[in-house]
N, C-alpha and C positions, 0 to 999 in steps of 0.2 A: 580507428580514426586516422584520415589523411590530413594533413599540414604541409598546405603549399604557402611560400613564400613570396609576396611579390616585391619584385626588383624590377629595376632600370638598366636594359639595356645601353651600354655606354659603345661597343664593339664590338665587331662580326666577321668573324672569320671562315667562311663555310659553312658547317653543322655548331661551330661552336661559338659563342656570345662572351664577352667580359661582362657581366653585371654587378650590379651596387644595390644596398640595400641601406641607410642609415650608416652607411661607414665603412660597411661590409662588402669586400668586393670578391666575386666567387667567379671562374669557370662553368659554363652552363652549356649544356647540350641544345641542340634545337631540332638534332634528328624529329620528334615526334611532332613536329611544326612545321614541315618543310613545305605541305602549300598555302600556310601562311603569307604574306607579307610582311617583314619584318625589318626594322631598321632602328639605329643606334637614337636614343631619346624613349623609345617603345617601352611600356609595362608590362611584364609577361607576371605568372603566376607559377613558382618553383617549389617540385618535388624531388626529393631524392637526386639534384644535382640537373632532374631534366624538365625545359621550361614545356608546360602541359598548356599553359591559355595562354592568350593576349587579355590583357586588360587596360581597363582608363585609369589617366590619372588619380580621378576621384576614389575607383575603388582599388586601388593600390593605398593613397593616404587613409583612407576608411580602414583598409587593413592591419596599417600601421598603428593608429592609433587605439584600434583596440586590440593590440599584443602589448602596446605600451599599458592600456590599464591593466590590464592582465598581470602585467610586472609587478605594477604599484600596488596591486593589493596581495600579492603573493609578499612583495620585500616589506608590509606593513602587518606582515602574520594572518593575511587573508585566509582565504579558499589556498587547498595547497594540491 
């Protein structure tokens, strides 16, 4: 199983982006996007350090909040 992360482009430097995620602010490649259009506010979707999609804001917060339940019932002795 894959687990990409979506994040908010904040900065773009070439091939590489500053992204944010919830507080979290990572280095992100964008070699495998480069005939995208892409610019600083954009959602992208992060694997392994490199960003794989563009996404919307909707499903970037859609994402987010279900890692956030996913927490809550793992830190409540859920599903582990």
């Amino acid at each position: 199983m894959c687990l990409g992360i979506p994040m908010q482009i904040t900065d773009i430097n070439g091939y590489n982006a500053r992204c944010e995620a919830k507080g979290v602010r990572r280095e992100v490649n964008l070699f495998l996007m480069q005939d995208a259009a892409l610019a600083p506010g954009d959602f992208v979707l992060v694997h392994v350090g490199y960003a794989i999609q563009k996404i919307s804001e909707v499903e970037a917060r859609s994402s987010w909040e279900l890692f956030d339940e996913v927490l809550r019932v793992q830190e409540q002795g859920g599903y582990a």
